[in-house]
N, C-alpha and C positions, 0 to 999 in steps of 0.2 A: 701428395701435397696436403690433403687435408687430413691426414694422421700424423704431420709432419705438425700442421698449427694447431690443432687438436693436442698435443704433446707438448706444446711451446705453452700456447694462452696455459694449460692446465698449472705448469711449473712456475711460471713469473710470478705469480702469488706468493708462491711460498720462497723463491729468492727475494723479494720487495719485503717481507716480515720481517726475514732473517738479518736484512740489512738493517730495518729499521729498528731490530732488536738489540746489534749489532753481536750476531751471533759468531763463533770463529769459524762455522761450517759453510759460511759465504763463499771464501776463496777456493773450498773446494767440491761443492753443491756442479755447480757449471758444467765440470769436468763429467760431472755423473750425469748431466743433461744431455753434451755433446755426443758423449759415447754413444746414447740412445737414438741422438739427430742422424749421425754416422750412418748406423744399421736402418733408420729409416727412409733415409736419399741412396742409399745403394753403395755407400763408400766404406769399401775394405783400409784399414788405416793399418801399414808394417812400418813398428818401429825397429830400429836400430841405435844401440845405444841409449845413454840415462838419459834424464833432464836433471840438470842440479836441483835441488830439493831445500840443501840451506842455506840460508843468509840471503840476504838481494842479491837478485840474479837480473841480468838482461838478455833476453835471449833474440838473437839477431838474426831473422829468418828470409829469406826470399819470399816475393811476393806475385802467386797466380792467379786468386779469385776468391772471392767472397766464401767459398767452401776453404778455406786456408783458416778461416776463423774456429768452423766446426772441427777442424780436422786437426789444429794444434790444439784447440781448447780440449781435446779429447786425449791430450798426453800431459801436460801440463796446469797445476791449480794455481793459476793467474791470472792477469788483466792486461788488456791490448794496448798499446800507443796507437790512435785514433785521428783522424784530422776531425777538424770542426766542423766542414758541414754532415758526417757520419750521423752526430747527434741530432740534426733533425729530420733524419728516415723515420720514417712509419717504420714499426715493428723491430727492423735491425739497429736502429736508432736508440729504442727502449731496450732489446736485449745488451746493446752496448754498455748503456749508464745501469743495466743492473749488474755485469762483470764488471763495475768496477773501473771501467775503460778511461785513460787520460788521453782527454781530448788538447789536440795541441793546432795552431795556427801555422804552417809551414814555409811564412813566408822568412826572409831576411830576419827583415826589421824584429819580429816576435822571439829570435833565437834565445835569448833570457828568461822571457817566460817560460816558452818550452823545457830549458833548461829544469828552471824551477820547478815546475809540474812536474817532470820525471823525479828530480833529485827527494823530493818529499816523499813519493812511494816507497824509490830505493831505502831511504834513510828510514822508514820504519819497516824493513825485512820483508817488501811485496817481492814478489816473479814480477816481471814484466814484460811485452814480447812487443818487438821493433822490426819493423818492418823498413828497414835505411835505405832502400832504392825509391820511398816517397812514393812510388804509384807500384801498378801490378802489371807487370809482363805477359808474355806471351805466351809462358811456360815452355818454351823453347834455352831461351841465354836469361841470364844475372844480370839484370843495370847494373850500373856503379852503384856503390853504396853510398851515401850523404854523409858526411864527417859530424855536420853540425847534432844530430842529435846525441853521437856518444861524445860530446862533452860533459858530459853532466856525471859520469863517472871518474871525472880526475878531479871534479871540485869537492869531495869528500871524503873526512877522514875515515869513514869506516870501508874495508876493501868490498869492492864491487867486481863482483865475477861475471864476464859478459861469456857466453857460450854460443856460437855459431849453430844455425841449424838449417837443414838442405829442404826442400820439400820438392818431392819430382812425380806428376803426373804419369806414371809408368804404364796401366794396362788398362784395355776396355772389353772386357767381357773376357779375361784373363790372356787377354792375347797384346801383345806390346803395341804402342801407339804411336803412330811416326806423327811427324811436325804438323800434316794439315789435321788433322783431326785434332790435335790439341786443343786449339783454341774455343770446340767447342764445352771446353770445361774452363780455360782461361778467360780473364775477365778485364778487359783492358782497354784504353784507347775512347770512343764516340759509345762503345755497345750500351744496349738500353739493358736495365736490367731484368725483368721481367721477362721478354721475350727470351733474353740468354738463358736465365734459371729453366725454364720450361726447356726448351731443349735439350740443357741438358739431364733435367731429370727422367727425359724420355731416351735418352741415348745409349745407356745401358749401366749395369754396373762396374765402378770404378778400383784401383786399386792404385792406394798413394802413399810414397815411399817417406820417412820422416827420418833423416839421418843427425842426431846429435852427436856432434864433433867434440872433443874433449874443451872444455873451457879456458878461456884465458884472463891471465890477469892483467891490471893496466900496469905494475911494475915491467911487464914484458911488453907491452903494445908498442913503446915510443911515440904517443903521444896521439892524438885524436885519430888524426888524419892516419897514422898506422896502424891502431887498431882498427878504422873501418879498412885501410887497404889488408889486412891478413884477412880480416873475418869474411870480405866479399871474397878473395882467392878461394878460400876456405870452403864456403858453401857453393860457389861457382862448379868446384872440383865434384863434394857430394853431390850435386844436384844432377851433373852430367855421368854418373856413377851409376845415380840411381837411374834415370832413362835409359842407359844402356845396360841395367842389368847387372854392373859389375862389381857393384858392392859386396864387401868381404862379411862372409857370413850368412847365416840363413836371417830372414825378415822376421821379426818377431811379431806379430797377430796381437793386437790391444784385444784385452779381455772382454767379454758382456760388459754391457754396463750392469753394476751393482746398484742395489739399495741402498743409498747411506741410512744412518739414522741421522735425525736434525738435531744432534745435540752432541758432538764432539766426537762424534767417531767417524773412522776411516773412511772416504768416501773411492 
């Protein structure tokens, strides 16, 4: 933990400049952060398949625990769809508003704005990663997905590609994890967070499976409510894939994390 904030406080500086610089190495600084939070908390990240890379993308992921942040931020150079009180956490509050993060109100009445806050990202060529089941599960099953936030993808003209992605808690100390023990990595429900964190950084090292599904266009979805009914099928399928083991292909191991340079190169 304290080479984990020792690593944290060190870096926000210099994502805080770069914002305020408005440097281009902003959207992908993070990703160089995460990789290094990953190897620090004990979490092995296998990906499977790309993340799309151009034009606005939304990528529509299941939702286990607060390490769902490090562990897609660690494949992906984007910004999260957030609820509103996220931004006033101490510490993951501050990491949030400097990824970038569009904080939205989740209730009814707010569905326009929300709307709007995404569609502004999308419209100037951000990633963005959505989390439609609105809270975090068990890491066991998929909630439904919430229709209302991928509307903001039929309300403009330029094509918005939404890509499904799985994420499944698969092994603890490389040996496969049945349903009770999940939860001590899941984050969900009354748990405090503090106490949960500590647990499970003391529980051992992890191993999480990240399956990006081929993307889809809203010409194909049929309309709000059908592109979240494919895209929750979709990940439901990877996610139960990857906890059992039976996804097609070997797990591909995220690299070290790299040095970038702070000034327009590859991070």
């Amino acid at each position: 933990m304290a080479i984990y904030l020792a690593w944290t406080f060190a870096l926000m500086p210099v994502q805080a400049i770069g914002l305020i610089l408005r440097q281009s190495w902003v959207a992908r600084f993070p990703r160089f952060y995460h990789r290094r939070c990953c190897r620090i908390l004990g979490i092995k990240v296998h990906r499977i398949g790309e993340p799309v890379t151009a034009g606005p993308v939304l990528f529509a992921a299941n939702h286990i625990s607060y390490t769902d942040i490090t562990v897609l931020g660690s494949l992906i150079a984007g910004s999260f769809v957030a609820k509103n009180e996220v931004a006033g956490w101490p510490l993951f509050g501050w990491l949030a508003k400097l990824q970038r993060s569009v904080f939205v109100d989740r209730q009814v009445r707010s569905t326009a704005q929300q709307r709007d806050a995404i569609a502004q990202r999308l419209a100037a060529g951000d990633a963005l990663i959505l989390f439609p089941e609105g809270t975090s599960g068990d890491g066991n099953f998929v909630l439904p997905f919430k229709s209302a936030l991928f509307s903001t993808v039929f309300h403009r003209e330029q094509a918005i590609t939404v890509q499904p992605v799985s994420i499944g808690y698969a092994r603890l100390d490389g040996l496969p994890i049945g349903r009770m023990l999940r939860p001590f990595f899941a984050w969900y429900g009354d748990m405090d967070l503090i106490p949960h964190l500590w647990e499970a950084l003391v529980t051992g090292p992890i191993d999480v499976t990240v399956i990006f599904h081929p993307p889809m266009t809203v010409d194909t979805a049929g309309g709000r409510k059908g592109l979240a009914a494919k895209a929750e099928a979709i990940v439901r399928r990877g996610q139960a894939e990857a906890l059992a083991g039976r996804w097609k292909g070997e797990p591909e191991p995220v690299p070290a994390a790299e040095t970038p340079a702070l000034a327009g190169a590859q991070a």
